[in-house]
N, C-alpha and C positions, 0 to 999 in steps of 0.2 A: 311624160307624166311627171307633178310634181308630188313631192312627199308633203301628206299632212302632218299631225299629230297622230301621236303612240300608230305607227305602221300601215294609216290608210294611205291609200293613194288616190288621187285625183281619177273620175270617171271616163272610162274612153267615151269619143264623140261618136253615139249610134245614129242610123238611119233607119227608116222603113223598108229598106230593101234587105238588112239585115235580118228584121222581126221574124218568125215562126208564120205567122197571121197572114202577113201578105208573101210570103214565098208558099203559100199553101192556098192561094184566095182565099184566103177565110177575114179579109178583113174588106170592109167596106165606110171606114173613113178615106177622106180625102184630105190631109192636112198636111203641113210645111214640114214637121217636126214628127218623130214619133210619140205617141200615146203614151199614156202610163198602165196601157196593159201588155207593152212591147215584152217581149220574151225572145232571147237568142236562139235561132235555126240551128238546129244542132243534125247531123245525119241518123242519131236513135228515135230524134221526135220530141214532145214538148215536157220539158222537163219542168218540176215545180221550183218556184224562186228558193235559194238558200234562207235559210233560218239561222237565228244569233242562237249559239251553244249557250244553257243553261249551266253556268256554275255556283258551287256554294262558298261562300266565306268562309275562313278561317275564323273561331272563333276566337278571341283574344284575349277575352280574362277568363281565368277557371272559376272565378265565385262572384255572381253577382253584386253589385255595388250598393245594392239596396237589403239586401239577404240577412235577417233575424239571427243576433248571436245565437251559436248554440244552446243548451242545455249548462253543458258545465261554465260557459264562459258569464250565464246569466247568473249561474251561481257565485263564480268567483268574482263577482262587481256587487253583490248583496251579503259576501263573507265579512 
């Protein structure tokens, strides 16, 4: 495997003999290559594809860059 960028790595080379679908007959293509609904045979059974983790940002400034002086500050620019 080679290393990509920030920590992926390059995809192992799968087959159809591998897929969930056809070690269970449940697939009835006939092609060179596996599908893109291939899914790894696992010994618990068909497991749902991983999902990207939801995270949030840091937020980066504490006061808006557009944000209305306050009260006194509109005062003190009218003193």
């Amino acid at each position: 495997m080679t290393s990509m960028g920030k920590g992926r790595t390059a995809a192992k080379k799968v087959s159809c003999e591998q897929c969930y679908f056809r070690c269970n007959l449940l697939c009835a293509l006939e092609l060179d290559e596996p599908c893109t609904t291939f899914r790894p045979d696992h010994p618990e059974g068909l497991r749902p594809p991983r999902q990207l983790r939801f995270t949030f940002r840091q937020e980066r400034r504490s006061r808006a860059a557009w944000a209305f002086p306050s009260a006194q500050e509109q005062a003190a620019l009218h003193a």
